[in-house]
C-alpha positions in Angstrom: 4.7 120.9 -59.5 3.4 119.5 -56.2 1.7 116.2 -56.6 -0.7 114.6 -54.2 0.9 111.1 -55.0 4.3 112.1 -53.6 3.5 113.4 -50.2 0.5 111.1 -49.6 2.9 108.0 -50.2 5.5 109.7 -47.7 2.6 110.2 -45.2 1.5 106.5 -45.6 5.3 105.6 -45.1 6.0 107.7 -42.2 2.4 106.5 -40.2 3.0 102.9 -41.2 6.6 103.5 -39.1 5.0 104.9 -36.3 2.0 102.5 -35.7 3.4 99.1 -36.9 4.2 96.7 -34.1 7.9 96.4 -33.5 9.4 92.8 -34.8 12.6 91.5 -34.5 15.0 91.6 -37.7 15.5 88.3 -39.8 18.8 87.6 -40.8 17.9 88.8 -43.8 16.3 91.6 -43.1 18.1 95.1 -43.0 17.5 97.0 -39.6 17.0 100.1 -42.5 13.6 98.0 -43.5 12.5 98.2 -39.8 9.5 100.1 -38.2 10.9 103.2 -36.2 14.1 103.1 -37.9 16.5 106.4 -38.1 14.4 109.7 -37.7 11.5 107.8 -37.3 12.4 107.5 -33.8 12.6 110.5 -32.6 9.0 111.7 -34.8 6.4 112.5 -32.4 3.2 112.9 -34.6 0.8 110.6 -34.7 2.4 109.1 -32.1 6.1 108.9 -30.5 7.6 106.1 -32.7 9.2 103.2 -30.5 10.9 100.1 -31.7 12.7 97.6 -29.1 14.1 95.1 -31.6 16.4 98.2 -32.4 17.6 99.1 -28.8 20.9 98.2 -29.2 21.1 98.0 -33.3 23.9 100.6 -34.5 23.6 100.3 -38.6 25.4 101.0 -40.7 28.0 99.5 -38.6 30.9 102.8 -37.9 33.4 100.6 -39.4 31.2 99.9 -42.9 30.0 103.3 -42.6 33.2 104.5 -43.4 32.7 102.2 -46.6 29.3 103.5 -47.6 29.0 105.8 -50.4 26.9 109.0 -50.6 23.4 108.7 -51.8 23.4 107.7 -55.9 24.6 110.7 -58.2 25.6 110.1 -61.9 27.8 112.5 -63.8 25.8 115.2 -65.9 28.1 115.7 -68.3 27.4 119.4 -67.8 29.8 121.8 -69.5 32.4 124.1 -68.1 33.3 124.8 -64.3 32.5 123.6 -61.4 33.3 120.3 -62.6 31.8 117.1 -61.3 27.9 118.3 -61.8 25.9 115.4 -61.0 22.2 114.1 -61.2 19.7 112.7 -58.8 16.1 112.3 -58.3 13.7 111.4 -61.0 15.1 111.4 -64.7 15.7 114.2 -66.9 12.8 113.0 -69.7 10.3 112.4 -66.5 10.7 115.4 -64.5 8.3 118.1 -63.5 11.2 120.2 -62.8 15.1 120.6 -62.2 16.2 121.8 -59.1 19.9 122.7 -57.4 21.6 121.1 -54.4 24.2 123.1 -53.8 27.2 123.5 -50.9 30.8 121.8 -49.5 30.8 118.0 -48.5 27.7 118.3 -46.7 25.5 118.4 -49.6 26.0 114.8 -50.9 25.7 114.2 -47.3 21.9 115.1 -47.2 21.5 114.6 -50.9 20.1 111.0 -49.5 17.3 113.2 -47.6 17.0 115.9 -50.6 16.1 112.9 -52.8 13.2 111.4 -51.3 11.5 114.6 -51.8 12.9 114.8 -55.3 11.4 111.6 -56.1 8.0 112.8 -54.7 7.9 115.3 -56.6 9.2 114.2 -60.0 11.9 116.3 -59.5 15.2 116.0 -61.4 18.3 117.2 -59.0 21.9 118.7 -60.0 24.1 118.5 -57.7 26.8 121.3 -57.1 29.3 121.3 -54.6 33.3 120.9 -53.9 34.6 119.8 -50.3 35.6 122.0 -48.1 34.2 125.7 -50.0 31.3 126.5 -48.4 28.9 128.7 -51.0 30.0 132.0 -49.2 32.1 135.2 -49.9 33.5 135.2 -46.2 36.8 133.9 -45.9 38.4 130.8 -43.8 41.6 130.4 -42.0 42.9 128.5 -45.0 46.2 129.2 -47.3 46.0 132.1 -49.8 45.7 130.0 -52.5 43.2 127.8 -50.5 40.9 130.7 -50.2 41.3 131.4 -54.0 40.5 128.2 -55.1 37.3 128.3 -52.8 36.4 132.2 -54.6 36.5 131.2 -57.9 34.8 128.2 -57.3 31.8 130.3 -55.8 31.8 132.8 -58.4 31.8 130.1 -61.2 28.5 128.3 -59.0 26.9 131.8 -60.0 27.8 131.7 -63.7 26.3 127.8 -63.5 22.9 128.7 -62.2 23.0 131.3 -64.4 23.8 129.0 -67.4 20.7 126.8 -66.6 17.8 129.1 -66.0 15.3 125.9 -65.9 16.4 125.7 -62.2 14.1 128.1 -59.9 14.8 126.4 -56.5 18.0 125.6 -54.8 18.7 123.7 -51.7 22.1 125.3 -49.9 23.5 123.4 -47.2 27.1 123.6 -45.9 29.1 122.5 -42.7 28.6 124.4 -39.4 32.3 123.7 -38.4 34.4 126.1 -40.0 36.0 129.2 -38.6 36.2 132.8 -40.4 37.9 135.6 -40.3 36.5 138.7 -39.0 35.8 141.0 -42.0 34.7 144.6 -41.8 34.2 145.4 -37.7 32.0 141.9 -37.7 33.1 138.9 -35.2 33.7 135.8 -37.2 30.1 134.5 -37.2 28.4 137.3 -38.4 31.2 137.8 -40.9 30.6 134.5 -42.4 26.8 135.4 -42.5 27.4 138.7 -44.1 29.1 136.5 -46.8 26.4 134.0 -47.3 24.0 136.9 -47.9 26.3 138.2 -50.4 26.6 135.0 -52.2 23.3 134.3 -52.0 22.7 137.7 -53.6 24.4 137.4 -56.2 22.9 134.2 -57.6 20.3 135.1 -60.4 17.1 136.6 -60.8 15.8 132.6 -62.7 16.5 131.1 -58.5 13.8 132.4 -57.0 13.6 130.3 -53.9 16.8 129.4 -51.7 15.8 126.6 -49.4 18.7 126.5 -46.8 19.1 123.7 -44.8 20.1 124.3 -40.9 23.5 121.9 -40.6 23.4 118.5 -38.5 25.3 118.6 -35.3 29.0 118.4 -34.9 30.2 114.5 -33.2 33.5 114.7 -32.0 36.6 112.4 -32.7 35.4 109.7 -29.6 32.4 109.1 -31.0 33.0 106.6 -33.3 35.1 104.8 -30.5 32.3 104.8 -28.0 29.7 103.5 -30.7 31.9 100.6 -31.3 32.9 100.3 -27.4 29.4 99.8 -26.5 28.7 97.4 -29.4 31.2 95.2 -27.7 29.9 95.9 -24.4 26.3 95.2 -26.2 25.4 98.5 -23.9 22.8 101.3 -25.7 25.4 103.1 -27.9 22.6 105.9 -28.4 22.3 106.5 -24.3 25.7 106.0 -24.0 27.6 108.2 -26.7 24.9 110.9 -27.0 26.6 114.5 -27.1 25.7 117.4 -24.8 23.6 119.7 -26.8 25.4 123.2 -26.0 28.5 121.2 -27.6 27.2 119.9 -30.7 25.1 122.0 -32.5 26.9 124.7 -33.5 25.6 128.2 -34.6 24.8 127.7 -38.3 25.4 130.6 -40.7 24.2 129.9 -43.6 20.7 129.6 -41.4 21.1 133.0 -40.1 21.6 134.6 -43.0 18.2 133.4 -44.6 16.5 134.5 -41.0 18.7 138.1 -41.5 18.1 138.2 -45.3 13.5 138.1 -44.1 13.2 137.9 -47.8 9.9 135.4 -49.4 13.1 134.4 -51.9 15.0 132.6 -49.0 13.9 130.3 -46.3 15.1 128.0 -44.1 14.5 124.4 -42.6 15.5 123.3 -39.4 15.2 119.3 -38.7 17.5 119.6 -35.4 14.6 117.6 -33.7 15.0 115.1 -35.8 18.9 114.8 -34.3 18.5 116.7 -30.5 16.2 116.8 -27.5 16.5 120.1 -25.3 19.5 118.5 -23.5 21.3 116.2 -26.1 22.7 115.0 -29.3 22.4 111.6 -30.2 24.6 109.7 -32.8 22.9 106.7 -32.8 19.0 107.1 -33.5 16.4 104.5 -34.2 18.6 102.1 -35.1 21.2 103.8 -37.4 24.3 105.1 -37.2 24.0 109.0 -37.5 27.6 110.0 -38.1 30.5 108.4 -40.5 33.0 110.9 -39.0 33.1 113.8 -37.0 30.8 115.8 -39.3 29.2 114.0 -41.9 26.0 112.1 -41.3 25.7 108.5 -43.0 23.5 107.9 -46.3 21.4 105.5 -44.0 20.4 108.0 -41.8 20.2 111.1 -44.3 17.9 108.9 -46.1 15.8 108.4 -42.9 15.4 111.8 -42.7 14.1 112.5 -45.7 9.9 111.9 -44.9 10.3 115.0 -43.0 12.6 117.4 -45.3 9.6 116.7 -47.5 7.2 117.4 -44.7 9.2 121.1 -43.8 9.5 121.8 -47.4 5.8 121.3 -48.3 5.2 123.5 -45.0 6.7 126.5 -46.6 3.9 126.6 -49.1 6.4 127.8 -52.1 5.1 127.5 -55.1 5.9 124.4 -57.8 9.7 124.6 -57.9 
């Protein structure tokens, strides 16, 4: 259930960001606690958001991002494959609802994002995923035995949602990186969309909304170096080691196979201008550190984003998950 508590408190949150008056950080104050910090910079309603105390503030630092865990998730003791089920969002006894988060690595990578809006809604999260097997029938250049690990796993992620009918809505997100082998007279990319929509298809009749999340950008392996070259340098790392746009954000399957699937049941949410302009990629945005490694965005700044998940989500106008 929607509750006008949730997103009027993200509302308040996300104006207070954009109108405050910029101050300087404390010692103890954490540049995450700062006005304009993370997405926030780069929103443009009510007003472009600008902060100058974080002009040259890269946070989490790269080196401690590498240190910083994904956004909390405690085992659910849930029986049977996958393994390593676990919770987020509000508690089981408090919630209006249970909902999925589901995908490779990249899901506990947003689950920072994907809880703010659980939390706003009272919603009680499961997360589902296993690194490197993307929710998809397509297959990877991987080993044999790679690629039958990653099957199974899918088809037991379809025996899970089916187990736990209380869950109507699940959020999919998965890496834009990989590479797949052409299947059936298709070129790789519409190959690995022909096997999203299969998965997708297959998961039962008690998910009846599939909220896809477009992925994040692709860094490369000198971005980290240049963050920390220009923190030496005390130059702008997010002028300075922004990525060309045509280079970074990569064609997103999973994405077009909700716009290709045009069904009410599946629908997608893009928040690349939360990351892009028309021309570039930053990796250093209001403040925070974007990416801990070539692909995966920090906690800190997957938590940033999540005012404005909540804002896309509510936008759909689905109905209580």
């Amino acid at each position: 259930m929607t509750t006008a508590r949730g997103p009027l408190l993200i509302l308040v949150l996300t104006l207070l960001g954009a109108l405050l008056p910029a101050v300087a950080a404390s010692p103890r104050t954490s540049p995450a606690a700062q006005p304009c910090f993370g997405a926030a910079a780069r929103a443009l309603t009510p007003a472009p958001c600008r902060n100058p105390a974080l002009r040259y503030t890269v946070f989490p630092s790269p080196e401690d991002a590498l240190l910083q865990p994904s956004s909390a998730c405690a085992l659910a003791g849930t029986k049977g494959p996958p393994n390593r089920v676990c919770a987020f969002g509000t508690p089981k006894t408090r919630a209006t609802a249970t909902v999925g988060l589901l995908g490779d690595s990249h899901a506990p990578a947003w689950r920072g994002a994907v809880d703010r809006l659980a939390r706003a809604e009272r919603w009680h999260g499961l997360t589902v995923r296993r690194s490197s097997c993307p929710f998809t029938f397509a297959r990877r250049y991987v080993s044999p035995a790679a690629a039958r690990a990653c099957d199974q796993w899918v088809r037991a992620v379809i025996l899970f949602f089916g187990h736990h009918p209380e869950i109507h809505t699940v959020f999919l997100v998965n890496s834009s990186a990989y590479d797949f082998v052409p299947a059936g007279g298709l070129d790789p990319h519409a190959s690995a969309v022909a096997g999203y929509e299969a998965a997708i298809a297959q998961l039962p009749a008690s998910v009846t909304h599939v909220v896809v999340i477009r992925d994040n950008p692709q860094a490369t392996d000198t971005t980290l170096p240049c963050i920390e070259d220009a923190m030496a340098r005390h130059h702008r790392a997010d002028v300075r080691c922004a990525l060309p746009r045509s280079q970074a954000l990569r064609p997103d399957a999973p994405a077009d196979a909700a716009a290709a699937l045009a069904s009410p049941r599946v629908r997608a949410i893009d928040l690349t201008p939360y990351f892009c302009d028309d021309s570039r990629c930053y990796t250093v945005i209001g403040g925070a550190l974007v990416y801990k490694d070539q692909s995966h965005i920090t906690t800190s700044f997957s938590a940033s984003l999540g005012p404005y998940l909540a804002a896309a989500y509510w936008a759909l106008g689905l109905p209580p998950a």
